[in-house]
N, C-alpha and C positions, 0 to 999 in steps of 0.2 A: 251370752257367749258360752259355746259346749267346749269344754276340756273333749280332746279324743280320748278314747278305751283304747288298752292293748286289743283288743281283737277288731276294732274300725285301723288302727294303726297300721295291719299286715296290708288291710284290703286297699287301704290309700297308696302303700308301697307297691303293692303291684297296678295300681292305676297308674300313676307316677313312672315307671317303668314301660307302659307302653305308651305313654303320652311324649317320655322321654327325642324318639326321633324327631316330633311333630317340633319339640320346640328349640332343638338342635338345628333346624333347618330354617328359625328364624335370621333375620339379619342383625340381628342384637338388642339390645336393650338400651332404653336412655338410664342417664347416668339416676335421674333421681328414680329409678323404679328398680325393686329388688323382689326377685321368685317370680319372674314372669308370667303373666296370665295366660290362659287362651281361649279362642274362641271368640266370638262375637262382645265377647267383654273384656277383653285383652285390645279389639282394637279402638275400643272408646276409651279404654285406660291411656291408648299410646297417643291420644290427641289431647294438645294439654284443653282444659277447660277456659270457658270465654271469660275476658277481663283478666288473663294473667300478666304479670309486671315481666316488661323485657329486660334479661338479666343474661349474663353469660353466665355461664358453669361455675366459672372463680369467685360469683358475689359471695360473699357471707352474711348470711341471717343477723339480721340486728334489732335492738329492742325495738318493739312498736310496729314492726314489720307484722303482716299479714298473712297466714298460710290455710293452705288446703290442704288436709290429708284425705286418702282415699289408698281402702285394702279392699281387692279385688273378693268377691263373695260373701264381705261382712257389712252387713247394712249398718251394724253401729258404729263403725267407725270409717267410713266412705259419707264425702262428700262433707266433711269435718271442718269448720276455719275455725283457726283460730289465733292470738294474737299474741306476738311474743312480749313478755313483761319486761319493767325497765328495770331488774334481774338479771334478763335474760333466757325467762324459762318459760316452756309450755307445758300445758297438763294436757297428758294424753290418758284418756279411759282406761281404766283396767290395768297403767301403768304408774300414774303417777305424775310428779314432777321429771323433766327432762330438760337440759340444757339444749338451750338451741343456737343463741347469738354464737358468733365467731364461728359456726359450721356452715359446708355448703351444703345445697336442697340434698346433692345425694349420699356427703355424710351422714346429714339427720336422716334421710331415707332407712340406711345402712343400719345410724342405732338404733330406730322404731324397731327393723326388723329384727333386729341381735333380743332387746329388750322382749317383745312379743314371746318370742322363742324360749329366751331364759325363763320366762316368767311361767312357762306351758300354756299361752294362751293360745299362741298359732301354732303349727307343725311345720309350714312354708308359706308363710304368708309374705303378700305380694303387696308391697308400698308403695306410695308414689306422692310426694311432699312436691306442692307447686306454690311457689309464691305469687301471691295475689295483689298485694300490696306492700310497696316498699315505703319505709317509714319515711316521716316528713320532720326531722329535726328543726329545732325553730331557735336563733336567739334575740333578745330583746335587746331594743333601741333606744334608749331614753333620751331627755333633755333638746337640744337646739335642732333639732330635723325635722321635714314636712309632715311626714306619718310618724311618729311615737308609737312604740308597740311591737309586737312576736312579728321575728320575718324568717321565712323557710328559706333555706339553704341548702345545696348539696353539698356532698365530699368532694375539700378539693378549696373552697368560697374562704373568703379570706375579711379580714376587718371592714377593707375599704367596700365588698361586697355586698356587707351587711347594712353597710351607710347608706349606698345607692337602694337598697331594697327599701328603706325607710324613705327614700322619696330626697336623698341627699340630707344634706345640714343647711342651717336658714343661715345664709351669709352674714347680713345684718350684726347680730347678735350672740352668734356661734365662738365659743372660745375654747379652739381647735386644739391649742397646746394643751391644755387641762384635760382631755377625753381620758377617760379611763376603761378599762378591760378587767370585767372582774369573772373570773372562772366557777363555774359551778361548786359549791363548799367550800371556794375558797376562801378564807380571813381577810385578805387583803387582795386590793385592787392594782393593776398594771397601769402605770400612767402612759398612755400613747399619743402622740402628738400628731396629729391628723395634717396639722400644716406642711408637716412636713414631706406627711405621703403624698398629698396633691403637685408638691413642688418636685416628687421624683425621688423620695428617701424611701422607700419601702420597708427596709430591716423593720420597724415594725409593724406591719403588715400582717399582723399573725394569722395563722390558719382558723376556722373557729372550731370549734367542738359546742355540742349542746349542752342548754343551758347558759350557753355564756350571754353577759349583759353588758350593753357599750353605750358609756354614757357622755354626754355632751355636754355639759355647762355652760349655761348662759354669762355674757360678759358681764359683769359688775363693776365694783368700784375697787374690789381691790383686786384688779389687775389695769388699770387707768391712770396717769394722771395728768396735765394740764399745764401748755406754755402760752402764756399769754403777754402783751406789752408790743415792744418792739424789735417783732421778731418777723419774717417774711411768711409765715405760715401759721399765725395762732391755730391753736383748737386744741382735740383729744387726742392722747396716743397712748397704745398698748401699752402698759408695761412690763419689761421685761427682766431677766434678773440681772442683779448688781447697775440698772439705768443708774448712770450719774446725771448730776446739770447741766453737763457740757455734750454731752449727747443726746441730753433732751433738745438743747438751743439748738445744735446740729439737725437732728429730727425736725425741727420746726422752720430749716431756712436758714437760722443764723442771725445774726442782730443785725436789724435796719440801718442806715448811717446817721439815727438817730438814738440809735440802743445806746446804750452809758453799761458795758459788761462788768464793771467793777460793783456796779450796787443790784446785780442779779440779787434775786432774795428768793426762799422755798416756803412759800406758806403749810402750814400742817396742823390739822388737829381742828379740834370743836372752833369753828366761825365765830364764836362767842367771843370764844378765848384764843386766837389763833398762835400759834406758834411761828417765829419769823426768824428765820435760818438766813443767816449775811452769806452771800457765797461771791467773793473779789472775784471773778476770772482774768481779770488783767492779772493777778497775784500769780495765778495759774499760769500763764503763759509770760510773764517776764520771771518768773521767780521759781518754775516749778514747785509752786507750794499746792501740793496734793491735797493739800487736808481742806480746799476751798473747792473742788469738787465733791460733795456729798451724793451720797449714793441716795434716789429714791425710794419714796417707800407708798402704798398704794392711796392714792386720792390726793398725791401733791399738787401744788400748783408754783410752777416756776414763771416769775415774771422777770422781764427784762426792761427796764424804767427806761424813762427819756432823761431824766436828771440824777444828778446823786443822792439827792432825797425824796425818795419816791411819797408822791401824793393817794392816801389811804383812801379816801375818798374818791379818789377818780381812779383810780384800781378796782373798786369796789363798783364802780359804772362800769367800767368796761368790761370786768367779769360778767355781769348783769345784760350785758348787752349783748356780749358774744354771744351766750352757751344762755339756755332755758334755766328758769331758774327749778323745776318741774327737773328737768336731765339733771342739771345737778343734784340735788339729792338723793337721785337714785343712783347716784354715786358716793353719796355721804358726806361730802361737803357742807351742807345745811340741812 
């Protein structure tokens, strides 16, 4: 690259002055091209090159995006890509580092040329910044979904966005309340409830930004526990916070017209050694005694007897009978 001399300098000013009509009498310039070319090389400048990203005027340059430079008469720096950092900065020849994210192509056009200028590299040099490639932001999927792993997103894609990209969440074993949103650097995770977006609550629904990680938790034991005896609907059921006894029996049907509600009991703790929580709910409902609904806690088991003194042994079959004994433990029961 030549620096002009004061005495090429007069001789470019009088070129420049009679070229001046030729290019007064164009029809103007695009927006990303500054100090007009001409001639036969002006108009391969004015067509953009093949495989450019279709963008309107207002995008702004963002990290990871793709750019072409090209100065009209200067072979080292035409026909230039290169790649914006996640900075946000390009190194251009002979210039340096240059910001470029948050500009549009014909800002950066605009400061290439300012910079050139200030620097004495060019006298009017003639830019033209086209973007080639627009960056593919990615965020990750973890946990209960069909594809696990990076899924691209444009601006605009939203949590439930990012789910469907992953191929949705696996029904089965998906424990939707639990998902978390955790933000790039950030310390802490967002808890977002996925159940709820499916059923029409959106609020959080959050926008995504990259880098961000959304994660699925598989169901376990401690969000579970377990009604079983004489109830219209034995099995498993979610747990949810503050589950009492009486909303688990609700949950489950309600007691058969064999159930005995006064010797409801909550099994809990190591099967060895089981812990056995008396819960009257007749107490409950003739007496408003609160303290006989106890609140659940993860991996109970609420039985509903056929007698007042419930047989240990045959509780102990028909747990065994209902539910695997294999499921069970991966609940932590035994």
């Amino acid at each position: 690259m030549k620096r002009y001399r004061p005495a090429l300098i007069v001789c470019m000013l009088l070129v420049l002055c009679i070229c001046a009509s030729v290019i007064s009498a164009s029809d103007g310039v695009k927006t990303s091209l500054v100090g007009e070319p001409f001639g036969s090389t002006a108009a391969a400048l004015d067509q953009p090159p093949a495989g450019v990203a279709s963008v309107d005027a207002s995008y702004r340059i963002a990290e990871e995006d793709v750019l072409r430079m090209d100065v009209w008469g200067e072979q080292q720096l035409t026909n230039m890509q290169m790649q914006v950092t996640p900075g946000g900065k390009i190194n251009v020849p002979y210039i340096g580092e240059m910001q470029a994210a948050g500009l549009t192509q014909s800002e950066l056009t605009q400061s290439i040329a300012d910079a050139l200028v200030d620097k004495e590299i060019l006298l009017n040099p003639s830019v033209q910044i086209t973007l080639m490639i627009i960056h593919k932001p990615t965020v990750r999927v973890w946990g209960a979904v069909n594809r696990p792993g990076e899924v691209y997103f444009k601006e605009g894609d939203k949590v439930m966005d990012a789910i469907a990209g992953a191929g949705s969440y696996v029904t089965e074993v998906a424990w939707l309340e639990k998902a978390t949103l955790t933000r790039k650097d950030a310390t802490e995770s967002i808890t977002i409830d996925v159940k709820k977006m499916v059923e029409g609550d959106l609020s959080q629904n959050f926008e995504l930004k990259k880098g961000d990680t959304i994660y699925i938790p598989t169901e376990d034991y401690q969000n579970k526990f377990y009604v079983l005896g004489q109830v219209h609907r034995p099995g498993i059921y979610d747990l949810k916070d503050n589950t009492s006894v009486l909303s688990a029996v609700g949950l489950a049907g309600g007691p058969t017209d064999r159930g005995v509600l006064r010797s409801t009991v909550v099994v809990r703790g190591n099967p060895d050694s089981p812990e056995r929580v008396q819960c009257d709910l007749t107490r409950l409902f003739d007496k408003a005694d609160l303290t006989q609904d106890i609140t659940l806690q993860p991996g109970d088991v609420v039985i509903v007897p056929e007698s007042k003194k419930p047989d240990w042994s045959k509780i102990s079959q028909v747990i065994s009978s209902l539910v695997n004994v294999t499921y069970l433990r991966r609940y932590g029961l035994f």
